[in-house]
C-alpha positions as CSV (number, residue, x, y, z in Angstrom):
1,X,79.7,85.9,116.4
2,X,82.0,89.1,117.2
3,X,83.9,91.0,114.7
4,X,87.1,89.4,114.1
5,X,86.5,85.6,115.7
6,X,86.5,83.0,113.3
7,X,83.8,80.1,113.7
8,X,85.3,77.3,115.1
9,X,84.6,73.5,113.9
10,X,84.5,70.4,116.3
11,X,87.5,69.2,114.5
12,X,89.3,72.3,114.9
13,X,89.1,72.4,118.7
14,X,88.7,69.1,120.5
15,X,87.9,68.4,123.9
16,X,91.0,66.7,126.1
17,X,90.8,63.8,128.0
18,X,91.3,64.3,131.2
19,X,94.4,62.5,131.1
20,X,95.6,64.7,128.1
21,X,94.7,67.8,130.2
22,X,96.7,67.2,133.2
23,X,99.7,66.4,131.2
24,X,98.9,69.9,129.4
25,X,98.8,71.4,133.1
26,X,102.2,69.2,134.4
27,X,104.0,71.1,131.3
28,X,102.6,75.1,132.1
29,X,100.4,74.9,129.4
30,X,97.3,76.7,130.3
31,X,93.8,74.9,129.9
32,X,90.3,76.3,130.3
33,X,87.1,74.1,130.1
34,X,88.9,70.7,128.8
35,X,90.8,73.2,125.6
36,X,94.2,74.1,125.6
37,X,94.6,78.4,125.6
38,X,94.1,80.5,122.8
39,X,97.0,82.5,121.1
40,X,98.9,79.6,120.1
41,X,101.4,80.0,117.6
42,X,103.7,77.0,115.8
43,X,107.7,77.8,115.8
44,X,111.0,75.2,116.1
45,X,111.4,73.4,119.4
46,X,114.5,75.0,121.0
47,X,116.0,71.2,121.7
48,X,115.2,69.3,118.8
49,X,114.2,71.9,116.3
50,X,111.2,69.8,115.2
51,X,107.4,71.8,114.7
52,X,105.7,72.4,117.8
53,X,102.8,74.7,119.1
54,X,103.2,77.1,122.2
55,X,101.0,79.0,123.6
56,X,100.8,82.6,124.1
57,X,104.0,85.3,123.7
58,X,105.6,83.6,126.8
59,X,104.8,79.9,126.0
60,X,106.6,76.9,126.2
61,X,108.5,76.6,123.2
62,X,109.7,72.8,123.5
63,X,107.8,69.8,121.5
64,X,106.0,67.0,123.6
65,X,108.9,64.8,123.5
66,X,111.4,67.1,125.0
67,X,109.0,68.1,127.3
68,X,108.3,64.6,128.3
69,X,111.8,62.9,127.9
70,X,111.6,58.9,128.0
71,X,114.4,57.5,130.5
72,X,115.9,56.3,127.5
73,X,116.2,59.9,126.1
74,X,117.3,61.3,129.6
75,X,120.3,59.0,129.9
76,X,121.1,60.1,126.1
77,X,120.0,57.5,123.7
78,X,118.2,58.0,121.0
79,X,114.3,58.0,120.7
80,X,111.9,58.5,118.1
81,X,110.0,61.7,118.7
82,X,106.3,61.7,120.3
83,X,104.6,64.6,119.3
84,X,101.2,64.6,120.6
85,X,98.2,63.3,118.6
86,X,95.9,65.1,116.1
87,X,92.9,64.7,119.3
88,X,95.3,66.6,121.7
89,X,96.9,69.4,119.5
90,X,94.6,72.0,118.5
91,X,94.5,73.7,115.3
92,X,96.1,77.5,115.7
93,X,94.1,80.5,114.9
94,X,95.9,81.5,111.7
95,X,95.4,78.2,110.5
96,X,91.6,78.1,111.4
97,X,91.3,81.3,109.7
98,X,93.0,80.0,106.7
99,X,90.9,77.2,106.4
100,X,87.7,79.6,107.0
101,X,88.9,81.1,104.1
102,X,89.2,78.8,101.9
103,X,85.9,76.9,102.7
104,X,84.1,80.4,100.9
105,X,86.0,80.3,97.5
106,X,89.1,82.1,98.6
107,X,92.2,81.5,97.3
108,X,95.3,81.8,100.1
109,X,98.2,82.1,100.8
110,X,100.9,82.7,103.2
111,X,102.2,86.2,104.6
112,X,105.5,86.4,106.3
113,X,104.4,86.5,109.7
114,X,103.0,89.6,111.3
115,X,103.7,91.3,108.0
116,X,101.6,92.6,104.3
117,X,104.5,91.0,102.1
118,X,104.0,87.0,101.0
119,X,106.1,84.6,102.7
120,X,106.9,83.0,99.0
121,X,108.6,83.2,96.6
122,X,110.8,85.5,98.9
123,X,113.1,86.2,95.2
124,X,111.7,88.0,92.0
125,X,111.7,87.0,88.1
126,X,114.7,88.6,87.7
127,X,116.6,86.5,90.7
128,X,115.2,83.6,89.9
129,X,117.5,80.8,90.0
130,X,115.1,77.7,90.5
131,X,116.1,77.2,93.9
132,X,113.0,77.2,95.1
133,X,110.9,73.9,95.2
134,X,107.7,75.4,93.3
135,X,110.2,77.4,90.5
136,X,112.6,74.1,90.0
137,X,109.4,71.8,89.3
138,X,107.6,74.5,86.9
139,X,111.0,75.8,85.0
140,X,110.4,78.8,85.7
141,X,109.5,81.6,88.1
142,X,106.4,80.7,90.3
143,X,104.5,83.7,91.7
144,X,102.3,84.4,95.0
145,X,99.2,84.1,93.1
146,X,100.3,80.8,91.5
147,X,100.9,79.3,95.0
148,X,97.1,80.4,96.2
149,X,95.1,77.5,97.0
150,X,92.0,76.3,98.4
151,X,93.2,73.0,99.1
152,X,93.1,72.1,102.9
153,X,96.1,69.5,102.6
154,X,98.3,72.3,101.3
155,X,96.9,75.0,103.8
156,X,97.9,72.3,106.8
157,X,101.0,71.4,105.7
158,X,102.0,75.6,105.5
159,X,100.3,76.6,108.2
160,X,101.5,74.3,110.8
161,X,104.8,74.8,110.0
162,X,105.1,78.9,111.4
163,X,102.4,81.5,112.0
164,X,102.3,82.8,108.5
165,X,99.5,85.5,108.6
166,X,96.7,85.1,105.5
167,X,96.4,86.5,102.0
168,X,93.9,86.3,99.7
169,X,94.6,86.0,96.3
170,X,91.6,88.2,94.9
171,X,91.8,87.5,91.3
172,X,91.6,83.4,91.2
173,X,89.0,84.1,94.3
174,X,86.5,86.2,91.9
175,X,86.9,89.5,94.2
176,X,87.2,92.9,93.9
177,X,88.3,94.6,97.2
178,X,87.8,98.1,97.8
179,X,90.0,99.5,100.4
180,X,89.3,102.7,102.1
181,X,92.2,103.8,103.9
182,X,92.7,106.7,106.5
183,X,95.3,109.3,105.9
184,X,98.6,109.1,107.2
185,X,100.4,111.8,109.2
186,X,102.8,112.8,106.6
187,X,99.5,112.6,104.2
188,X,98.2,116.6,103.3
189,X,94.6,116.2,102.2
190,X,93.9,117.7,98.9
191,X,91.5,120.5,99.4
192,X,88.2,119.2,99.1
193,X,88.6,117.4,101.8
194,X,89.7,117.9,105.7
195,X,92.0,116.4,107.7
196,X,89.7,113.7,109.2
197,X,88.2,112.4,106.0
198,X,88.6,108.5,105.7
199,X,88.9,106.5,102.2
200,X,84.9,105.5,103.4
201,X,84.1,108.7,103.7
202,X,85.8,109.3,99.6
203,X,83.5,106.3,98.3
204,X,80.4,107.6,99.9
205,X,80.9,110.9,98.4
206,X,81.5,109.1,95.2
207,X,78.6,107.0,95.2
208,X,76.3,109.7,95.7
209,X,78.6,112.1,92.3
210,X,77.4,109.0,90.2
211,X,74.3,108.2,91.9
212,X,75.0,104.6,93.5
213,X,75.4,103.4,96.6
214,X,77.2,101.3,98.7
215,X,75.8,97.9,99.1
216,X,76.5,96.0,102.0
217,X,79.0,93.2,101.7
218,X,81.6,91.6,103.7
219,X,83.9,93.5,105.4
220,X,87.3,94.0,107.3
221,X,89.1,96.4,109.4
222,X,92.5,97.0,108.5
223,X,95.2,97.4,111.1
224,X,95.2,100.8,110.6
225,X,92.0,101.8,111.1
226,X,90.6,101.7,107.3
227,X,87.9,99.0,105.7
228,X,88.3,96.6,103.0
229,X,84.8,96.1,101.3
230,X,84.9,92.6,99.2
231,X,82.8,91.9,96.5
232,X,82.1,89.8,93.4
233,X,84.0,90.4,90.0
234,X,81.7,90.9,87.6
235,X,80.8,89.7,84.5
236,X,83.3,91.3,81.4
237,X,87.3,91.8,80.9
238,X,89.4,91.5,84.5
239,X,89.7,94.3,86.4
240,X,93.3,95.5,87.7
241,X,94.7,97.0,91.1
242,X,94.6,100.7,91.4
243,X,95.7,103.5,93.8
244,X,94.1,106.6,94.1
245,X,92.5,106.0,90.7
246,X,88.8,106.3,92.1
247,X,89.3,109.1,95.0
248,X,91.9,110.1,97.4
249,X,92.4,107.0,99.9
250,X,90.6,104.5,98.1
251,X,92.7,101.8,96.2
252,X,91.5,99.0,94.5
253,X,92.7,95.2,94.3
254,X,91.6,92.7,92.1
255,X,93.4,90.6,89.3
256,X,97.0,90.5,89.6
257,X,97.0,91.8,93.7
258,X,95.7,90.7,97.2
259,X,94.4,91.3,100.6
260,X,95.7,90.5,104.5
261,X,92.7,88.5,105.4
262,X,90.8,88.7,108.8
263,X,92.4,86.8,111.5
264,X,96.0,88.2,110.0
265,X,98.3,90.9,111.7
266,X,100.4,93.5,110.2
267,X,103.2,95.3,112.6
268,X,101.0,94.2,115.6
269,X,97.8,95.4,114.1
270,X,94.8,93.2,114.0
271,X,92.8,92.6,110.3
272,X,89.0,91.9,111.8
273,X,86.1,91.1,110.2
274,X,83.2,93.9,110.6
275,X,80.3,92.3,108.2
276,X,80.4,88.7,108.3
277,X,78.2,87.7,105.4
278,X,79.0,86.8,101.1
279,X,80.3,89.5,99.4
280,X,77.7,91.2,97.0
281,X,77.8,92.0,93.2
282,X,80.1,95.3,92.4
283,X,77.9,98.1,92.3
284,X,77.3,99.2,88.8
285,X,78.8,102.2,89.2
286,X,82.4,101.6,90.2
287,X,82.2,98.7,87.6
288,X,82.4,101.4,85.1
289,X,84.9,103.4,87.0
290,X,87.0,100.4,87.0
291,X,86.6,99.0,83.8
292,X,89.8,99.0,81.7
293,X,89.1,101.8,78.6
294,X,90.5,99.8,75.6
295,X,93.7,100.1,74.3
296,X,93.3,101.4,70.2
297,X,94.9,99.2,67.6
298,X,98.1,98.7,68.0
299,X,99.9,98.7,64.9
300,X,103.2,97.3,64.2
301,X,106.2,99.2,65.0
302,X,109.1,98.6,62.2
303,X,112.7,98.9,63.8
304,X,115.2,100.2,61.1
305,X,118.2,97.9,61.2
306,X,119.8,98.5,58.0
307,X,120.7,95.8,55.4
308,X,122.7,93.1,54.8
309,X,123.1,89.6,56.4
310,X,123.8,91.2,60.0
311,X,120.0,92.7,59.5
312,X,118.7,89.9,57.9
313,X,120.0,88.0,61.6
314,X,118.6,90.5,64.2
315,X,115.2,90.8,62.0
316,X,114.6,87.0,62.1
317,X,115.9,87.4,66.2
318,X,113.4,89.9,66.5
319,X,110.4,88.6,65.1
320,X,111.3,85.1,66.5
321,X,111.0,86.6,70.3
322,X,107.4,88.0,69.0
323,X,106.2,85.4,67.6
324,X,107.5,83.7,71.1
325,X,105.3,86.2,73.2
326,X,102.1,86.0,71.1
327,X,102.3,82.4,71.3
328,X,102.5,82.0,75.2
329,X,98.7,80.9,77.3
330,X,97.2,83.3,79.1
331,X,99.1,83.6,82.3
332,X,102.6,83.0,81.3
333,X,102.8,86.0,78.9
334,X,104.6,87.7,81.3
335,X,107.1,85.3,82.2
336,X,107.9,84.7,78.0
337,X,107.7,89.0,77.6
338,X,110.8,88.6,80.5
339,X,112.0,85.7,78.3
340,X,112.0,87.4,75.1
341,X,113.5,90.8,76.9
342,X,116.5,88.3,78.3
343,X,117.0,87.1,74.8
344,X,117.1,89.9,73.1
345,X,119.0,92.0,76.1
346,X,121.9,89.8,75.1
347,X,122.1,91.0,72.0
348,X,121.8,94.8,73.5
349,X,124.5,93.8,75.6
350,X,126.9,92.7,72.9
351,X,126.4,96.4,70.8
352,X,123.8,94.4,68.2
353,X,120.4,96.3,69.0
354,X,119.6,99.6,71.6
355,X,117.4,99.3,74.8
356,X,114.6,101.5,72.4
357,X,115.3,98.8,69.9
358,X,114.0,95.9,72.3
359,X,111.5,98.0,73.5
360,X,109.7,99.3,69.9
361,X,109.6,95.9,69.3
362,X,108.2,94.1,72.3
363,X,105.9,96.9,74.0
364,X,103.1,96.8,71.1
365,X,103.2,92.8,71.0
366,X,103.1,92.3,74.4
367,X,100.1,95.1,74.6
368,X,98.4,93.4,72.0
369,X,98.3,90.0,73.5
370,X,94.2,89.0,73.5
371,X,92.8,87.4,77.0
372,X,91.0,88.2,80.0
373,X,93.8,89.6,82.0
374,X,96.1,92.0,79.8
375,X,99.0,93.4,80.8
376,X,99.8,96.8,82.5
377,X,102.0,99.1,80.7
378,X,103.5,99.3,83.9
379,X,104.0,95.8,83.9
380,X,105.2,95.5,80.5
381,X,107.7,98.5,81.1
382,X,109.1,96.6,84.3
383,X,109.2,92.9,83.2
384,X,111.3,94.3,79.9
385,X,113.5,96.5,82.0
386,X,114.2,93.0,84.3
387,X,114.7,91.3,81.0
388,X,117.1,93.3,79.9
389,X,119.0,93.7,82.7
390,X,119.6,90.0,83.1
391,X,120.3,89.5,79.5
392,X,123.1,92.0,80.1
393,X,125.0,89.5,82.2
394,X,125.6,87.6,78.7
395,X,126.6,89.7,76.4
396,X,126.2,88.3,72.5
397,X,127.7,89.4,69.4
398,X,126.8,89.0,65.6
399,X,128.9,89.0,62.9
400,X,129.0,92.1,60.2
């Protein structure tokens, strides 16, 4: 199979009738061997806005029924739209490759199309309102990573709806992505390495400092030229995203980020697979490059606010948004650490407690929380900065 094609299924590309293929032809659709073209894409009909498929950058653009007007329709009555059946529409490539996807494990979602950035949610924590379908139904902010599925219902219903390009999720998926990039031309090399040297060329130099190698393993080329290298999380505490942590050019995604998947574009750029085959364990050696070094004890952090009935009140706010945090499952702790910042923001707001206040109190619970995944004190930093910021739009006072 060449790099980059996706293997199709019988169900994915049926065979017209012949009838179905000269009303194709009638309409400027182009058909080769009984199929209808490749490069199909799903946008709005221009007449009656409904989902349709076209066909390459200059295809038609209106849905069977307006394509096909019934007498009734041409003289201006209304008709119940006739889109054509499941036999004569193929499935679009982007879909395909979602579904392909999917069928090894993957968890996907959609990317705005021809872009890196997910389609949804297209608002962050902070700007949540619960406008959003997936935010109103949960109560609360609903991330990319949530929204990943496997599910081919779901993966229909999105993808037949525009030409979302493909991301995988790589944390619920079980990967660990390595991706070698190429430098940049505003990019200076460091000195050990030359102008020319690729993120591939990095690893290899790295696998040979620690005595490893690289295994083979499924893998992609980026739009840019680089490789993404996928393979299985191992065994142990979740590994986190990095950049530049291993070598200069090589990044790292795993819990908490994702990949454009083959099939995708970015800015015009094609994502193609190189090594079709399952990706293999993570070499042993950049599993303990990657392995999170953990954190010491983190001891309680007292915040002096005086005495009195005021103090008494903050104290008992304080420890109540703590005991909030350490109480929250393993996946919403950072949406109750943005709670708790919100909460207790207001009170920064109304001249009760400091920003360093909120932070000496939240930072060590929130980087003491147990689990698989903990957070990032980047993370951490930024959620409690959001936090506080909204909390400031609702200022609250105490008493003396």
């Amino acid at each position: 199979m060449p790099a980059g094609m996706v293997r199709p299924r019988a169900s994915q590309s049926p065979t017209l009738t012949p009838a179905a293929v000269a009303a194709y032809e009638a309409a400027g659709w182009t058909v080769t061997a009984g199929r209808v073209g490749t490069g199909q894409v799903v946008g709005a009909c221009t007449a009656c806005h409904a989902p349709t498929v076209r066909y390459g950058p200059h295809g038609r653009t209106l849905c069977h029924a307006c394509r096909n007007p019934t007498p009734a329709a041409a003289a201006g009555a209304s008709a119940p739209a006739a889109a054509p059946t499941r036999e004569e529409t193929p499935m679009p490539e982007l879909l395909a490759a979602a579904l392909d996807h999917a069928a090894r494990g993957w968890h996907v979602f959609p990317l705005r199309p021809d872009s890196k950035l997910p389609a949804f949610p297209d608002h962050d924590t902070d700007r949540c309102d619960h406008t959003d379908p997936r935010c109103r139904a949960a109560g609360r902010h609903v991330t990319w990573q949530e929204r990943a599925t496997t599910d081919p219902g779901r993966i229909r219903r999105a993808w037949t709806q525009r030409p979302y390009g493909v991301g995988v999720a790589c944390g619920p998926s079980g990967l660990v992505v390595i991706d070698c990039d190429t430098r940049k031309p505003d990019q200076t090399p460091p000195d050990q390495w030359g102008p020319d040297t690729t993120g591939l060329d990095v690893l290899t130099a790295l696998a040979d400092q620690h005595g490893g190698g690289i295994e083979p393993t499924y893998a992609v080329s980026t739009g840019r030229g680089g490789t993404h290298l996928y393979y299985q999380h191992p065994a142990g505490p979740a590994l986190r995203n990095t950049s530049g942590g291993l070598g200069w050019l090589v990044d790292t995604r795993a819990n908490g980020g994702y990949v454009v998947a083959a099939g995708s574009t970015a800015a015009g750029r094609p994502y193609q697979v190189l090594v079709d085959c399952d990706p293999a364990p993570l070499p042993d050696w950049l599993t303990r490059l990657l392995r999170p070094v953990p954190l010491p004890p983190q001891q309680p952090v007292a915040v002096d606010l005086g005495s009195g009935r005021r103090a008494a009140y903050l104290t008992a706010a304080i420890r109540n948004q703590i005991d909030h945090l350490t109480a929250a499952p393993e996946g919403q702790r950072n949406h109750a650490l943005y709670l708790s910042a919100v909460a207790l923001g207001q009170l920064v707001a109304g001249g009760a407690l400091t920003d360093s206040d909120v932070r000496a109190a939240l930072e060590p619970a929130a980087r003491s929380l147990p689990g698989r995944t903990p957070l990032t004190d980047r993370e951490i930093a930024r959620t409690i900065t959001s936090g506080l910021r909204a909390g400031a739009h609702r200022p609250r006072t105490v008493a003396a």
